[in-house]
N, C-alpha and C positions, 0 to 999 in steps of 0.2 A: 391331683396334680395336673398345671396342663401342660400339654406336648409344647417341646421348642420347636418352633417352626425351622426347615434345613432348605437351603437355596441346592436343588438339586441341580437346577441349571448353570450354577457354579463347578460344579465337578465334572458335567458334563464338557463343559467348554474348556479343561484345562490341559487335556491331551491335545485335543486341536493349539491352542496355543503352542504348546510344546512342539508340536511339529511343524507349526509353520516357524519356529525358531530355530530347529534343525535345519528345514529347507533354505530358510535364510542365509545360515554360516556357510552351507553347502555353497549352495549359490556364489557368497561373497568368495569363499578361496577357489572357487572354478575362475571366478574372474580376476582375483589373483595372479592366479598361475597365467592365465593368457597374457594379464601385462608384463609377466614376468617373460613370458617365452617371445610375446612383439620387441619388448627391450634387448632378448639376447639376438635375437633375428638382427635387428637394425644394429648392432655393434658388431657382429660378424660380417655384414654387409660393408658398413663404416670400413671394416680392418681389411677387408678382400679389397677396396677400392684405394684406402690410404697405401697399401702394396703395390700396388699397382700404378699408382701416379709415382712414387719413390722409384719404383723400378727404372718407368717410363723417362723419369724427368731424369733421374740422375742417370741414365745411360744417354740423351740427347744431351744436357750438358757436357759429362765426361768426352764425349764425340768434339760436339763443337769446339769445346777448349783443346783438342788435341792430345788430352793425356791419353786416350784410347784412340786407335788410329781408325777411322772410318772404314779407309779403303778396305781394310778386313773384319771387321765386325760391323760396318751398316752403321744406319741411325733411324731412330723411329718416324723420324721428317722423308728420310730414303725408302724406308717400307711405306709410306702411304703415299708418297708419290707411287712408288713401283707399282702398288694396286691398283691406284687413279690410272695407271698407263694400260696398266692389262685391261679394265674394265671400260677402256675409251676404242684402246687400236686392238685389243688381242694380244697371244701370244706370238710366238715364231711358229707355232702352229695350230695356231687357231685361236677363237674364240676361249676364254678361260673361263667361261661357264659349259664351255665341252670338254675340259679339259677337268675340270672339278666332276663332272658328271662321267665321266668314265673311270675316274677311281675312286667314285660312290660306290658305282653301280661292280666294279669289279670285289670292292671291301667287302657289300653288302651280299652278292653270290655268293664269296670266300667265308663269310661269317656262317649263310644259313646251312651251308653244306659240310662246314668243320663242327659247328654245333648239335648239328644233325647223328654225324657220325662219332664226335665224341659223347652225345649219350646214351646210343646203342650201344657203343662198347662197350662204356664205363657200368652200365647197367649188365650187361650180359657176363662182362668178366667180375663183376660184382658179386653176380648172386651163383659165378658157378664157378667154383675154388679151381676147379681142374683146368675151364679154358684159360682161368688167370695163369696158374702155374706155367702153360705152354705159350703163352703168349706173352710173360716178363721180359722174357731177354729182349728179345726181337724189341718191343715200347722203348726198351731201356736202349739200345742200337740206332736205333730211327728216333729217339729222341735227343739225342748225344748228335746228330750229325747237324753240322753246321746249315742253319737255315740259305743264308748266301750261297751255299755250293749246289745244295736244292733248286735255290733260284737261277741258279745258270743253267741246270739237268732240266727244268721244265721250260726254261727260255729256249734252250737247244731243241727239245723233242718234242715241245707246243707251239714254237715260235713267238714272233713276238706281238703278237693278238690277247684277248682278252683269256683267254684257256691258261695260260701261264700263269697269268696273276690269281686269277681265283683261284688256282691248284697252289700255289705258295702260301695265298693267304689262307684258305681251309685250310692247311697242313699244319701253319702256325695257331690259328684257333684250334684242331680237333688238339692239341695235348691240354692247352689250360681247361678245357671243358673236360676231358678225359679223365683227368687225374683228380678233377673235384666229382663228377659224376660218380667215379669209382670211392672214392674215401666215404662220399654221402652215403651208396648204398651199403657201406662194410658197415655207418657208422648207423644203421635205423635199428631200433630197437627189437632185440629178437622174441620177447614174448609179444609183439604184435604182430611177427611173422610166426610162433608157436597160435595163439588166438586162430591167425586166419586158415591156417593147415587144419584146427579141430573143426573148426565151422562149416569145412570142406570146399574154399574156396581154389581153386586152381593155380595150376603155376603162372598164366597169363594173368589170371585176376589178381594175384600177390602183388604182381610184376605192378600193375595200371593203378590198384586202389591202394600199395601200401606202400611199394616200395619207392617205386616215382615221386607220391606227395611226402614221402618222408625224406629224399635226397632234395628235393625242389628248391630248399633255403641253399644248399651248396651249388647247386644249377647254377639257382638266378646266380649267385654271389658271383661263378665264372664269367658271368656274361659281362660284368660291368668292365673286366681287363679285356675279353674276348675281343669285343668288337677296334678297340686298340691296336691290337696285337692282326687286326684282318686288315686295318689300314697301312699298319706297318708292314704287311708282306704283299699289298699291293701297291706303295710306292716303292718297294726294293726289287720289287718283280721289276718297273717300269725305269727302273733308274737299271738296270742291268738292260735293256733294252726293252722298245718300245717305240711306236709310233705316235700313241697322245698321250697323255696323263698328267699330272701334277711331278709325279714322278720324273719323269721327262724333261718338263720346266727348272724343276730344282736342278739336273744335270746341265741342261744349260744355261741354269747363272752361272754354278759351279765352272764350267769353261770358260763362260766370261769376264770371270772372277768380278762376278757382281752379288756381294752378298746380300742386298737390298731384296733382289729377288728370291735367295734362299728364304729369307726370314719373311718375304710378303709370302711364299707357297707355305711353310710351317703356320702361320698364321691363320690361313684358310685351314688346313689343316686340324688346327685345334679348333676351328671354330663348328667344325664335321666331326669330329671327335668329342666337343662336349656338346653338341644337337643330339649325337646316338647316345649318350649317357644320360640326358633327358626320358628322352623314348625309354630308355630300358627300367630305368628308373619308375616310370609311370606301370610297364609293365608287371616289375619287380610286385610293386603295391595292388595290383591288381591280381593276380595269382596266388599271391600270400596274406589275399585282407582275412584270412580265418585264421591266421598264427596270431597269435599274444603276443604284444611286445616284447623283445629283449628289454632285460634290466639296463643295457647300454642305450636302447633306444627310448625307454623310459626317463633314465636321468638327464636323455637331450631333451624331452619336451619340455622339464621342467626347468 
């Protein structure tokens, strides 16, 4: 009998095929997904900006025709003149790139020292039940009192200089960082804190390698209102008194009952307020590229 000849070079080649037919499909649904996720980008963008023109347009119409009365609500033609004014002559007190730059820089003290202090404590009263116990009421006291009245008690005994607003606005930042720092550290897994006690790592080292990067996602999360809430108690510092600020400015449109410049100073305002949600944002993603995505975060890429 003679032998059938067997094309072994056939069977050798059929796995390869095979996986360059895997890598293929792979391939095509990776670039799927990206058209899928450029198209929901560009309709999110679309929807943020059609918002925004409706807002825009139908509050300068509603002005102009009168159904809204200007003299007290402004118009969007009034806000960009008011801006075009401040960025030609200044304000009543000065340049408003000095006036923007001093409740930057008073937000930004107020943020890194309430942040500072809200996650030492949140951390220390975290991981030790007894200084939590002695130290409730008193948070719960000093967190109940009215931030306004604060801001006069540091206007009175700081004056009205920059020492006031940073102290109003850390005061307002240290609770939202405080009260997420302390829930993260109750909330970190305690066989990773059993693990690192067997291992015989330290109470500092618990503190630095475990218990920190495992509250971090509740950190950053505070930070994204924090900085917020540091702008908001440094122009309420300077609207209770004050020599320069944005703060300051919005009090004297307010006098002059010119709402134009209310809504040009909130304007800057949010425009310093989504610049530092930026920054934190990039930060956020830098500190936490070793976490896994959320399942929330996942069904937004897609």
């Amino acid at each position: 009998m003679s032998a059938v000849p067997v094309n072994r070079g056939s069977e050798s080649t059929a796995p390869a095929a095979i996986g360059d037919l895997a890598a293929g499909e792979e391939a095509a649904v990776a670039a799927d997904i990206g058209r899928s996720t450029r198209r929901r980008r560009i309709w999110i963008w679309g929807a943020r900006i059609a918002t925004l023109v409706i807002i825009i347009g139908g509050w300068q119409l509603l002005t102009s025709a009168k159904i809204i009365d200007p003299f007290f609500w402004g118009q969007p033609s009034g806000i960009v003149k008011q801006l075009n004014a401040w960025v030609q002559h200044g304000t009543t007190y000065g340049s408003i790139w000095e006036q923007i730059w001093v409740t930057f820089k008073e937000a930004v003290l107020g943020f890194v020292l309430g942040v500072a202090a809200g996650v030492i404590a949140g951390v220390l009263l975290g991981m030790f039940r007894f200084l939590a116990d002695v130290a409730s009421p008193y948070i719960k006291i000093a967190n109940a009192i009215p931030r306004i009245v604060l801001g006069s008690l540091f206007t009175v005994a700081l004056g009205l200089g920059t020492p006031s607003k940073v102290a109003l606005a850390s005061v307002l930042v240290f609770f939202v960082v405080f009260f997420n720092a302390f829930q993260g550290v109750r909330e970190v897994d305690r066989n990773l804190l059993a693990n690192a006690r067997v291992l015989g790592a330290s109470k500092l080292a618990i503190i630095r390698h475990v218990v920190v990067p495992s509250a971090l996602t509740w950190i950053i999360a505070s930070l994204h209102v924090a900085f917020g809430m540091a702008i908001i108690g440094a122009i309420v510092g300077e609207y209770l008194g004050a020599t320069k600020g944005l703060g300051l400015v919005i009090a004297n449109a307010q006098n002059n009952f010119n709402p134009n410049g209310v809504f040009a100073a909130m304007v800057i305002i949010a425009i310093l307020a989504l610049t530092a949600e930026g920054l934190i944002g990039l930060l956020e993603r830098r500190l936490l590229s070793w976490r896994p995505p959320s399942q929330a975060e996942a069904a937004a890429a897609t």
